[in-house]
C-alpha positions as CSV (number, residue, x, y, z in Angstrom):
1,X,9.6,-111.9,-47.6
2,X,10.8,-110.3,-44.5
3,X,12.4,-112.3,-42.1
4,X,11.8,-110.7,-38.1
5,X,12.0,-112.4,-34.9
6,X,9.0,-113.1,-32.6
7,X,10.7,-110.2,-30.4
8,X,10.8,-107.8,-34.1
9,X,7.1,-108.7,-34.5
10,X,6.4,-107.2,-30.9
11,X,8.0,-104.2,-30.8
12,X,7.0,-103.1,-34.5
13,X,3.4,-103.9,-33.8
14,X,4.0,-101.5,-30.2
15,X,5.6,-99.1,-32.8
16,X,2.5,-99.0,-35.4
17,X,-0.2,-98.3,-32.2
18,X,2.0,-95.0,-31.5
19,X,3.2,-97.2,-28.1
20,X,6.8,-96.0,-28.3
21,X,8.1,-95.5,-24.4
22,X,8.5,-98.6,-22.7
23,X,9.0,-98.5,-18.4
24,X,11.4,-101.4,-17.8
25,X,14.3,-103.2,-15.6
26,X,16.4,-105.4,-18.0
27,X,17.0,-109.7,-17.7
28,X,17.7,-112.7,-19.5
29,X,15.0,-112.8,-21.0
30,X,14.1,-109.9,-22.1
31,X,16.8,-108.8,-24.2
32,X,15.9,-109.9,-27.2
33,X,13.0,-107.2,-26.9
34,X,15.6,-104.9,-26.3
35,X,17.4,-105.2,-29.1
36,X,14.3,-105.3,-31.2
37,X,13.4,-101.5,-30.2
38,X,16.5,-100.3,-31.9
39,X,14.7,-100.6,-35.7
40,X,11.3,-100.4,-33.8
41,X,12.4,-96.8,-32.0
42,X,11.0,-97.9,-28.9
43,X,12.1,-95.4,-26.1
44,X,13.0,-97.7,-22.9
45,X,13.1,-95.9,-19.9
46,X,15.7,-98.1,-17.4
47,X,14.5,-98.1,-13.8
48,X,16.1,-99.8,-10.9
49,X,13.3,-101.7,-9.6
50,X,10.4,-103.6,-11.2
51,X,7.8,-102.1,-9.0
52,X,9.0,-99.0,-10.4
53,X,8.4,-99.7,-13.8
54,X,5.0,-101.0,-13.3
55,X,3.7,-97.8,-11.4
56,X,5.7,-95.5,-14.0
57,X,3.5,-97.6,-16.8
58,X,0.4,-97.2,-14.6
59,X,0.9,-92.8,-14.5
60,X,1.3,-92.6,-18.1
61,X,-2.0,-94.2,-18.7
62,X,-3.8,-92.3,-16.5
63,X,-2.3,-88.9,-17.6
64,X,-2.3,-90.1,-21.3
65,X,-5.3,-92.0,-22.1
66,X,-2.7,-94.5,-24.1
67,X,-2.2,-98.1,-22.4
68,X,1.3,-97.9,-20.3
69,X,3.9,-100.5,-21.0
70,X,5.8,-102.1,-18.4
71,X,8.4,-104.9,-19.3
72,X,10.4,-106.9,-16.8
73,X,12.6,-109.9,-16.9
74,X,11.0,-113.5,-16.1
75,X,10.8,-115.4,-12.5
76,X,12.0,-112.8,-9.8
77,X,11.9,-110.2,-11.9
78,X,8.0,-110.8,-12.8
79,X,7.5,-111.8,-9.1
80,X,8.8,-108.1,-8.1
81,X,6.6,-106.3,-9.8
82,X,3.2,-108.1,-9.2
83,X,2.8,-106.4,-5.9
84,X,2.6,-102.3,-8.0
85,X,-0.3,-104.3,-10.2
86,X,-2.7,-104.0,-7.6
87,X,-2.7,-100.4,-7.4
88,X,-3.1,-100.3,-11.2
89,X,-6.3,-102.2,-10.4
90,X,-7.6,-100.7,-8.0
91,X,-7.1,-97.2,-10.3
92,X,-8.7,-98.7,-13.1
93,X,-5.3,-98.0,-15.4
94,X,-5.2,-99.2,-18.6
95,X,-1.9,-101.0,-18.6
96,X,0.3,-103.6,-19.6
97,X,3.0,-105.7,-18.5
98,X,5.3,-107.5,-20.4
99,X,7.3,-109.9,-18.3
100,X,10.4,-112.4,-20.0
101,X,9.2,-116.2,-19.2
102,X,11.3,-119.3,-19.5
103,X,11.3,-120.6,-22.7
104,X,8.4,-123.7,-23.7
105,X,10.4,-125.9,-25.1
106,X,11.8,-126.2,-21.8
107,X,8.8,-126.3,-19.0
108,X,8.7,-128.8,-17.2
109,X,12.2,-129.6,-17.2
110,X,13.4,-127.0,-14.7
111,X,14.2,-124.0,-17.1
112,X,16.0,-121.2,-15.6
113,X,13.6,-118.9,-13.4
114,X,10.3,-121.2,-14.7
115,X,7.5,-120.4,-12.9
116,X,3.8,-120.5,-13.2
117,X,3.9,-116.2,-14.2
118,X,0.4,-116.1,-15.4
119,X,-1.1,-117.6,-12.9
120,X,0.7,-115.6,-10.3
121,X,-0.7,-112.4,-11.9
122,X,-3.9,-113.3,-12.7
123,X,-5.7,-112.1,-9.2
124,X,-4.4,-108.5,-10.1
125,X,-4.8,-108.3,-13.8
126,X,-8.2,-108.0,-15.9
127,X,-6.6,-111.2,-18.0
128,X,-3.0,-113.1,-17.8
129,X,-1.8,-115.3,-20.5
130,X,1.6,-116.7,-21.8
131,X,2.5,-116.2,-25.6
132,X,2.1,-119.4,-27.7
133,X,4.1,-118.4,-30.7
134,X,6.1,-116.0,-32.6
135,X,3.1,-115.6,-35.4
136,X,0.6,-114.1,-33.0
137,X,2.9,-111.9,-30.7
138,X,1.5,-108.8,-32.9
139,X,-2.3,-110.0,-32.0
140,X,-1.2,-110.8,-28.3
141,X,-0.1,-107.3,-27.8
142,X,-2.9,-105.6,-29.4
143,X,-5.5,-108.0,-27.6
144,X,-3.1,-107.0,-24.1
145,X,-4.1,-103.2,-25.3
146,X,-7.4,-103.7,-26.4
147,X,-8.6,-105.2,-23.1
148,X,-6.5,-103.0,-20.7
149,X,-8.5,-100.3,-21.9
150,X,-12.2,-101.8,-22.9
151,X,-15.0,-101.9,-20.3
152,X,-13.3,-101.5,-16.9
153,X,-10.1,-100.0,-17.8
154,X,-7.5,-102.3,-15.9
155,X,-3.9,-103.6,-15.9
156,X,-3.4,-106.9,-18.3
157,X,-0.6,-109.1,-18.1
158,X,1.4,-110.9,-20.9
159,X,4.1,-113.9,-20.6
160,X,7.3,-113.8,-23.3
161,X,8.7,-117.0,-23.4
162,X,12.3,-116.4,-24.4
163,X,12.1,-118.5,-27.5
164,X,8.8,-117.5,-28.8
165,X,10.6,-113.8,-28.8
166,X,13.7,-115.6,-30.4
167,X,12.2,-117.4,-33.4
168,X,12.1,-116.1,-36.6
169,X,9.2,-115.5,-39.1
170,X,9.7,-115.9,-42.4
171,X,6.8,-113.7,-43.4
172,X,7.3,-111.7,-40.2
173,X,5.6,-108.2,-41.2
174,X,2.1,-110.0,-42.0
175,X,2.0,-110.8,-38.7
176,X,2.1,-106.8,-37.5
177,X,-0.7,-105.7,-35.6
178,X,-2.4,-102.5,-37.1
179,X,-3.3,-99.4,-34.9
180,X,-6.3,-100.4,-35.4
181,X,-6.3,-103.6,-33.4
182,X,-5.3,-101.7,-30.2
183,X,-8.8,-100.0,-30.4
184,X,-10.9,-101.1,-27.8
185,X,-14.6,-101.4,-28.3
186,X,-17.5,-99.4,-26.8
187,X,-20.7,-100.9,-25.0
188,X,-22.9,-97.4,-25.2
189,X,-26.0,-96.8,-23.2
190,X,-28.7,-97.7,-25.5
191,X,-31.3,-94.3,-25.8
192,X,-33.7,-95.8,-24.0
193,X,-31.7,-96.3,-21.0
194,X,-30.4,-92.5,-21.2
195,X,-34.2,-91.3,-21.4
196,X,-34.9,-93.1,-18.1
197,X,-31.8,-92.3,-16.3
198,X,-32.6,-88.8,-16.6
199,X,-36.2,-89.1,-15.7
200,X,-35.3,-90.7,-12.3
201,X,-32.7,-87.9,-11.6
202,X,-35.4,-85.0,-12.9
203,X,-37.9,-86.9,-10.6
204,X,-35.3,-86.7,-7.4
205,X,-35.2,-83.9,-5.2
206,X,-31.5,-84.8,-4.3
207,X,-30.1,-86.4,-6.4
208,X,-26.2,-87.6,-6.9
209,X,-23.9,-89.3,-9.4
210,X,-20.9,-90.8,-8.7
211,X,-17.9,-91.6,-10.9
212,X,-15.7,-94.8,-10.2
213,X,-11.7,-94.4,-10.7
214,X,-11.4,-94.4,-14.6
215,X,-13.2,-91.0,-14.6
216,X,-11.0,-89.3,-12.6
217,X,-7.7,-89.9,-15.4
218,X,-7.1,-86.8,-17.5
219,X,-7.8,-88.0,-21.2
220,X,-11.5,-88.5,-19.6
221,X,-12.0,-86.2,-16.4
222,X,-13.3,-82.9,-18.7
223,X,-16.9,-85.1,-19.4
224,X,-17.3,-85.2,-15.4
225,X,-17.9,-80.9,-15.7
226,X,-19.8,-81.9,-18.7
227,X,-21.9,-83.9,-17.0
228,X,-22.5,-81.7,-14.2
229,X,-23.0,-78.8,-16.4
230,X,-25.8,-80.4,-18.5
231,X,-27.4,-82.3,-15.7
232,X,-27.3,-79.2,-13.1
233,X,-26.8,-82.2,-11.0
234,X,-23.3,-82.5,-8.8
235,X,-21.1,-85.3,-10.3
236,X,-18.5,-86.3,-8.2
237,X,-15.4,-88.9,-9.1
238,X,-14.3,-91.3,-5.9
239,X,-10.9,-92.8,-6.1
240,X,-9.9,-92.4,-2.4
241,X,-9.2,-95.6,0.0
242,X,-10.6,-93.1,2.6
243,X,-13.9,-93.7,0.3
244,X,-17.3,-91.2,1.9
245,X,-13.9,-89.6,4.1
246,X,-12.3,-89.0,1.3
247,X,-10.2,-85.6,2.2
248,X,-10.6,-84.3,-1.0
249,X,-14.0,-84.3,-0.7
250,X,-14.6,-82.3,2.2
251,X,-18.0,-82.7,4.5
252,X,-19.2,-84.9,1.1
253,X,-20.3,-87.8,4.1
254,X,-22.8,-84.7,5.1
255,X,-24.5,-84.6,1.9
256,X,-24.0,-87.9,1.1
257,X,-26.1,-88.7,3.6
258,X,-28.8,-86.3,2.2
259,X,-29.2,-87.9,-1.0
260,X,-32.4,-89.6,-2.3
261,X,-31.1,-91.1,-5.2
262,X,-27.5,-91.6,-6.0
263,X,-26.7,-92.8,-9.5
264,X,-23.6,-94.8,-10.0
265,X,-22.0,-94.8,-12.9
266,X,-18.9,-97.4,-13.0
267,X,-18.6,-96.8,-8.8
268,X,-19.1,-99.7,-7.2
269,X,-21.0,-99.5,-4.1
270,X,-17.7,-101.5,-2.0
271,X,-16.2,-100.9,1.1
272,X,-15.5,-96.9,0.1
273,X,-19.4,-96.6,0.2
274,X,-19.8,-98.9,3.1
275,X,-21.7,-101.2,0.5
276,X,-24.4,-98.5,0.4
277,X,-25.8,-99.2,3.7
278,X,-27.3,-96.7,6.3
279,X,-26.4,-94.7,8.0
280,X,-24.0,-93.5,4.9
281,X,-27.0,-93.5,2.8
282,X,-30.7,-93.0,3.9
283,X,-32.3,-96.0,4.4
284,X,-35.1,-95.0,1.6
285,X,-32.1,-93.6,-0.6
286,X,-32.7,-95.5,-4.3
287,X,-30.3,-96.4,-6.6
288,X,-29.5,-96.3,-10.4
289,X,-26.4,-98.6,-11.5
290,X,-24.5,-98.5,-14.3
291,X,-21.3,-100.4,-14.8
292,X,-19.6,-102.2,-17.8
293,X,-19.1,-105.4,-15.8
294,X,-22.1,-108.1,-15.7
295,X,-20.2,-109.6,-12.8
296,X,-19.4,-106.5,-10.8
297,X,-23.4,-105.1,-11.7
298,X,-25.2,-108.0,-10.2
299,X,-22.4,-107.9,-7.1
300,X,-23.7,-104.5,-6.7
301,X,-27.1,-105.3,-6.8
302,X,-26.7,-108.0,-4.3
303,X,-25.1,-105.1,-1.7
304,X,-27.4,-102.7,-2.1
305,X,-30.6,-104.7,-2.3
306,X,-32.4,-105.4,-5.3
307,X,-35.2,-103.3,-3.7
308,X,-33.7,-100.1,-3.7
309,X,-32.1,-100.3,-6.9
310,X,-34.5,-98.2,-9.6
311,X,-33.1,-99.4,-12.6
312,X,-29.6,-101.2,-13.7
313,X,-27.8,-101.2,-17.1
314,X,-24.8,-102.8,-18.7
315,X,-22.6,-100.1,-20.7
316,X,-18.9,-98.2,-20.4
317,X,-19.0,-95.9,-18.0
318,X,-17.2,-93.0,-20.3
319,X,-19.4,-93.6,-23.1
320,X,-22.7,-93.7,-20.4
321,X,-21.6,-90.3,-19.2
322,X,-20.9,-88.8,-22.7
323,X,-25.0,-89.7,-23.7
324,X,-26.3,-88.8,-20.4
325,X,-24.8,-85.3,-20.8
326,X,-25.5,-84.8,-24.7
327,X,-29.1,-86.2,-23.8
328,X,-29.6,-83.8,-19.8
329,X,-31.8,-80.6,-19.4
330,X,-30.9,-78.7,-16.3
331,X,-32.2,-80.1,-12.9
332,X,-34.6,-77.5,-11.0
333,X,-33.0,-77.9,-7.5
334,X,-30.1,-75.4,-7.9
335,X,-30.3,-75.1,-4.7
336,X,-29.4,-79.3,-3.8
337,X,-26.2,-78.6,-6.4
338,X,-24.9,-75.3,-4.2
339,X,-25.0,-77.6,-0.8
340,X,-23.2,-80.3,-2.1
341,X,-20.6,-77.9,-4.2
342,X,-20.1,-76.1,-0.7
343,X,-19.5,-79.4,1.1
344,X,-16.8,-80.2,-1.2
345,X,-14.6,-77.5,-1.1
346,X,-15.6,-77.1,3.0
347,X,-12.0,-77.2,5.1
348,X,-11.8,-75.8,8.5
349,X,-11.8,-72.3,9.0
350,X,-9.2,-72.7,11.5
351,X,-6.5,-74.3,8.9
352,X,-6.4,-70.5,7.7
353,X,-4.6,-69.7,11.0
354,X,-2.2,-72.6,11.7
355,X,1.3,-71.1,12.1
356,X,3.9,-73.3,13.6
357,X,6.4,-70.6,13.8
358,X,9.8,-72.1,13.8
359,X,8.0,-75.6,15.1
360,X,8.1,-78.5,13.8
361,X,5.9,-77.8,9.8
362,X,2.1,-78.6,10.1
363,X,0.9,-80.3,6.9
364,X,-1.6,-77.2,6.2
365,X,1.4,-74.7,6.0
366,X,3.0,-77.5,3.5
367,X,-0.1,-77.8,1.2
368,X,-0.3,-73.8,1.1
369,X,3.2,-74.2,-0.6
370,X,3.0,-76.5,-2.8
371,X,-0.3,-75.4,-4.2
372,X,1.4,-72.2,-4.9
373,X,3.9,-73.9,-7.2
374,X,1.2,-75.9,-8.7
375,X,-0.8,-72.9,-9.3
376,X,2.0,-71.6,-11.7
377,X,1.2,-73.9,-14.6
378,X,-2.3,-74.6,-16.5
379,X,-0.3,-78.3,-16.9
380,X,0.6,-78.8,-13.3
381,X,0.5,-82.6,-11.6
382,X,-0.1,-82.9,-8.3
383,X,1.0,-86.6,-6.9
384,X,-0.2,-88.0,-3.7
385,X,1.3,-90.9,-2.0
386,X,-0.9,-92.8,0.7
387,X,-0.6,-92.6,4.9
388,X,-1.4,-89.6,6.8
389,X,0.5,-86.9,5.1
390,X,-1.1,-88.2,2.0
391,X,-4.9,-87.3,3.6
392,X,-3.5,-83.9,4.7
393,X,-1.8,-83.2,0.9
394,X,-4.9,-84.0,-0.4
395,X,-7.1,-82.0,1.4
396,X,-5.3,-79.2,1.2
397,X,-3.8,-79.1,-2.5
398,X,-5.7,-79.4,-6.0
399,X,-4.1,-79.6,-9.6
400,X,-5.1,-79.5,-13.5
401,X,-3.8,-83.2,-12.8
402,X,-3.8,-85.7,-10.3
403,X,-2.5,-89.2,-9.6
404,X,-2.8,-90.8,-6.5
405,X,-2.2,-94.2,-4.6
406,X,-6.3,-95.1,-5.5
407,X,-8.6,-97.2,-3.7
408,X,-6.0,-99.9,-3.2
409,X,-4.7,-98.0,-0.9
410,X,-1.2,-98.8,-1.5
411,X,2.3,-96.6,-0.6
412,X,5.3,-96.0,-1.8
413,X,4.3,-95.2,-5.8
414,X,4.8,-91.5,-5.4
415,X,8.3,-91.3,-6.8
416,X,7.9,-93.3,-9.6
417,X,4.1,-91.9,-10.3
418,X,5.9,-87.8,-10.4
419,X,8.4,-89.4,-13.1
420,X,6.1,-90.8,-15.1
421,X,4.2,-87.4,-14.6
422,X,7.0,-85.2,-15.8
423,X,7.9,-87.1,-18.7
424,X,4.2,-87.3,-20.1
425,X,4.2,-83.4,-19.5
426,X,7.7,-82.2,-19.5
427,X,7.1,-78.9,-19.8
428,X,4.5,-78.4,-16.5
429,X,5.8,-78.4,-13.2
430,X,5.1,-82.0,-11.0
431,X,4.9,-82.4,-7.2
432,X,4.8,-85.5,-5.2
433,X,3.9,-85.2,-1.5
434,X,4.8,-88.7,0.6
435,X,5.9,-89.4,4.1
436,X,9.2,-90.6,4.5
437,X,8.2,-94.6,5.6
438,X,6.6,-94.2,1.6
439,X,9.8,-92.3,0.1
440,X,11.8,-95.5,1.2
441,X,10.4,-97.8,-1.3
442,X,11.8,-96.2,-4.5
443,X,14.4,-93.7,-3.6
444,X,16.9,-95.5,-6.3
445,X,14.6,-94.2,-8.6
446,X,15.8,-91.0,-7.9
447,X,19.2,-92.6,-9.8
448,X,16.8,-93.2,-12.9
449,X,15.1,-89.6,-12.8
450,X,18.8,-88.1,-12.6
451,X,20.2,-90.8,-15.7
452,X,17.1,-89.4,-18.0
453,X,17.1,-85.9,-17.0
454,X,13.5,-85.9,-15.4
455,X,13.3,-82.8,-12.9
456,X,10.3,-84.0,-10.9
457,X,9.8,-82.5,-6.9
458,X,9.3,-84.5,-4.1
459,X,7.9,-83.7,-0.9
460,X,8.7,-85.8,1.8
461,X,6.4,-85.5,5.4
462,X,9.0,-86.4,7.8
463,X,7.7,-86.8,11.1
464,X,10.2,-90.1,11.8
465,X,7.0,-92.6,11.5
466,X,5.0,-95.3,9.8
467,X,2.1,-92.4,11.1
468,X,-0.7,-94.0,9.7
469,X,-0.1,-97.4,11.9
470,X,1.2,-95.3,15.0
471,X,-2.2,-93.7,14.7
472,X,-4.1,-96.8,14.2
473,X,-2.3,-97.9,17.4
474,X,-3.1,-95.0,19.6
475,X,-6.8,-95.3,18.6
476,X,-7.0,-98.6,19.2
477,X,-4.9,-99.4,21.8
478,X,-3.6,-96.7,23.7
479,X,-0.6,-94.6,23.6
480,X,1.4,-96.9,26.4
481,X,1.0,-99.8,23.4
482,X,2.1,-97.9,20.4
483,X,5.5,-99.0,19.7
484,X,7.0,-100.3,16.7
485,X,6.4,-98.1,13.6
486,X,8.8,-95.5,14.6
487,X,11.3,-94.6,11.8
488,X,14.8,-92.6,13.1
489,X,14.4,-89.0,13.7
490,X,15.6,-86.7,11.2
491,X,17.0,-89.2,8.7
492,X,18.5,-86.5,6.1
493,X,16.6,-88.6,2.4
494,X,17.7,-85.0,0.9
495,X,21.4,-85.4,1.5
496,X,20.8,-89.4,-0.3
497,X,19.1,-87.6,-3.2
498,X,21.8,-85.0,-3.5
499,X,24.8,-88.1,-3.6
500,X,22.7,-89.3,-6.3
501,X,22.7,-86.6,-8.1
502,X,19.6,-84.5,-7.6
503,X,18.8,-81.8,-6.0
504,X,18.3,-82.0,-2.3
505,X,16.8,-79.3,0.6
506,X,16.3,-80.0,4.5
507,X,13.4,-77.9,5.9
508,X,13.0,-77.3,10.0
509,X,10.1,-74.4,9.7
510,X,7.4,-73.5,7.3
511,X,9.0,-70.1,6.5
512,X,11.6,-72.0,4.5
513,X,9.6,-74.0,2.8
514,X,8.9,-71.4,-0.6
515,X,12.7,-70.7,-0.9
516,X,13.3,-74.1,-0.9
517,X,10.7,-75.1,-3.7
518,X,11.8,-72.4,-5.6
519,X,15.4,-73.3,-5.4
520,X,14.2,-76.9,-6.3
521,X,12.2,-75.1,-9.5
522,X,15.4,-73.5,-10.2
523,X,17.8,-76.5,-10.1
524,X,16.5,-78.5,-13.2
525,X,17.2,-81.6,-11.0
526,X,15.1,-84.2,-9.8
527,X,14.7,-82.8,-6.2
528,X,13.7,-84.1,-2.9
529,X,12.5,-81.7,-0.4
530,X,13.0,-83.3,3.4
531,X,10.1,-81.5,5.4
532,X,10.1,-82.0,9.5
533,X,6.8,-82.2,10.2
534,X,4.1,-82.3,13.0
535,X,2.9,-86.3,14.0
536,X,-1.0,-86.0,13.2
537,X,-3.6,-87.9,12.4
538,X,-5.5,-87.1,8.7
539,X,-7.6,-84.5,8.4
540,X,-11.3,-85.1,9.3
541,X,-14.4,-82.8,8.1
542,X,-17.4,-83.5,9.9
543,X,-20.9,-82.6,8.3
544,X,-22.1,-80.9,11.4
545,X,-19.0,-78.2,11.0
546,X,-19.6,-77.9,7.2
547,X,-23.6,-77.1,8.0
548,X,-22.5,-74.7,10.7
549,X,-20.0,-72.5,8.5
550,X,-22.9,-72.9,5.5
């Protein structure tokens, strides 16, 4: 018999699913995990704060497909890092986190850093639990797995009492979960159900399908163009905070609007669809609802009206779009699938002209450079923080790859999503764009990106602003009562990055800006580009100006 340690059973069992890179900031009591990956070959990347960590963990399994694995210290440590679990969430991102927890012998009593960790991270997590033994540490973490990434993908949080990691097994390696316990199950759309889905969109003039969050991560996004492909139906994936004004959507409110049935497959109709209400959708629009949640269908339901709702099911959104497509013949209104295709891709034909000379850099002339960088590699990540320059980036750049802040509409991820990025593609060249109140939040991490050799870009909007308040401010109360959310002008975050290490270039005018993201290419540094750039507001596309140019 083998003799292991609860903390051996946990990391061996990581080690057997093929979960071997761990996104972490040490603590008491996690160290006896730390020492377990040394046999186990776990791969811990060290960051410098726990919020880091858990959005690192969150990238990976969106870019991946595999359930990310964040591991943080008990009390403060697990406090820190609850706040990143919301965006996870929000994203649908099948992910874990491990946090160190006093030990139970000990509750009660006033242990070191005891707190009530599960409870505090149940409100962001799919489930929350604290480890009862050393014995079923292997069948915790593959049930953490197994649920992060079954029905609505989602983050799932895991307790580690210090001496349930400590104790020792005599029979330790019976107690190792198998790969195959990290499988999660599938809830398909039974035939029937795919037969009259597609009857009620070939029986729509206009019809529309819309994706929640999970279908927009890489392992997954290819059966979207599948869908659309087999369907000749448009099949669009919302992720965006901005929801219908999503600005990577274009003039979609327009067509949006148009629809007569819109079938929603694991979208939620919440506040990003104004809760499916008119004007956003035609008051006689109808409704087909798919969604792996029982709870979330019928709270769907209940917004739209039961009414308008042609038919409802209970399956996995992947696996409903997979049957759907293997099941479609082509719609007959090619003409329905060209409108909405044009509104999407619709921008301003006066962005085209925008030239700020040696002005202060619009955001247009600083997507056009960074989607020629991005257009270099078939592998390319584009990363998109939230506030205003966020909107602008993302209505003016596109990628192979994307991670954004999601419908959580969080900021301050970008830096630790683009090193997560590079290191699940190390080879492809990754681009963060983030305003400089965002870049604030993890600029240390910059330290960790340096330490592991990760030469990620990031883009930072400086226009000396929390922008997205000021703007909320102006609009709402006038310019004489906008006051603070400035930041101080010119703060030089490219000069910080360089003392740490990286690579750092100041930009004044949009002629510099190529030379400098070529110089940044060039460095094999993690880099930090410091852009001064016009204070706007995001982008907006109205449907009238798409209709117009169409």
């Amino acid at each position: 018999m083998t003799t292991l340690r609860g903390a051996d059973i946990l990391a061996r069992s990581l080690a057997q699913a093929g979960l071997k890179r761990i996104f972490s900031l040490s603590g008491n009591h996690i160290m006896p995990v730390y020492d377990a990956a040394i046999e186990a070959k776990l791969a811990i990347t060290h960051v410098r704060y726990e919020g880091a960590a858990v959005h690192m963990a969150d990238a990976w399994s969106r870019l991946t497909g595999e359930p990310g694995i964040a591991m943080l210290t008990g009390g403060p440590g697990h406090a820190n890092g609850i706040g990143a679990l919301y965006t996870a969430l929000a994203s649908e991102s099948p992910m874990v986190l491990l946090s160190g927890h006093a030990p139970l012998n000990e509750l009660g009593r006033g242990s070191f850093q005891e707190m009530r960790q599960a409870d505090m991270a149940a409100p962001v997590v799919k489930v929350s639990w604290t480890a009862a033994s050393a014995e079923t540490l292997g069948a915790d973490i593959a049930r953490a797995c197994r649920i992060a990434r079954s029905g609505r993908p989602g983050p799932v949080h895991l307790s580690l009492p210090f001496d349930v990691l400590e104790a020792k097994v005599a029979d330790g390696e019976k107690h190792l979960a198998a790969a195959a316990d990290f499988a999660a199950p599938v809830n398909p759309l039974p035939q029937q159900a795919v037969q009259t889905m597609l009857a009620l969109i070939g029986g729509a003039a206009r019809p529309l399908i819309l994706l929640g969050p999970s279908m927009s991560q890489v392992p997954v996004a290819g059966l979207r163009r599948k869908l659309a492909e087999a369907a000749g139906v448009p099949v669009l994936c919302m992720e965006s905070p901005r929801g219908v004004n999503d600005p990577a959507l274009g003039a979609f409110a327009g067509v949006l609007a148009q629809a007569d049935l819109v079938v929603l497959l694991g979208k939620q109709p919440d506040f990003t669809l104004r809760f499916g209400k008119a004007p956003v959708l035609a008051a006689d629009c109808r409704f087909a609802v798919i969604d792996p949640e029982a709870e979330v269908l019928q709270r769907s339901l209940n917004n739209i009206g039961v009414a308008r709702v042609a038919f409802s099911a209970q399956a996995d959104t992947a696996a409903a779009v997979q049957a759907l497509a293997a099941a479609a013949q082509p719609h007959p209104a090619t003409a329905w699938m060209q409108q909405v295709a044009h509104a999407v891709v619709f921008r301003p034909e006066t962005w085209r002209a925008i030239d700020s000379g040696n002005g202060m850099v619009h955001p247009v002339e600083l997507g056009r450079a960074v989607q020629a960088v991005l257009d270099t590699s078939p592998d390319a990540v584009f990363v998109a923080d939230g506030g205003e320059i966020g909107q602008w980036a993302q209505a003016c750049i596109s990628a192979p790859a994307r991670v954004i802040n999601g419908t959580g509409g969080s900021i301050g991820s970008g830096v630790p999503f683009a090193f997560a990025a590079r290191m699940a593609r190390p080879q492809a060249p990754v681009v963060a764009v983030m305003g400089d109140g965002a870049f604030g939040f993890h600029l240390m991490e910059f330290d960790t990106a340096v330490r592991d050799g990760v030469p990620m870009i990031v883009v930072v909007g400086n226009d000396s602003c929390w922008n997205a308040e000021h703007q909320i401010q102006l609009r709402s109360y006038g310019k004489e009562r906008a006051h603070g959310c400035e930041l101080r002008e010119g703060t030089r975050y490219d000069l910080a990055v360089a003392a740490l290490g990286g690579h750092g270039e100041w930009v004044t005018r949009a002629a510099d800006l190529q030379p400098a993201l070529q110089r940044a290419l060039a460095s094999g540094k993690p880099a930090c580009i410091n852009v001064m750039i016009q204070r706007l507001p995001a982008p907006t596309v109205t449907a009238g100006a798409a209709a117009a140019a169409h």
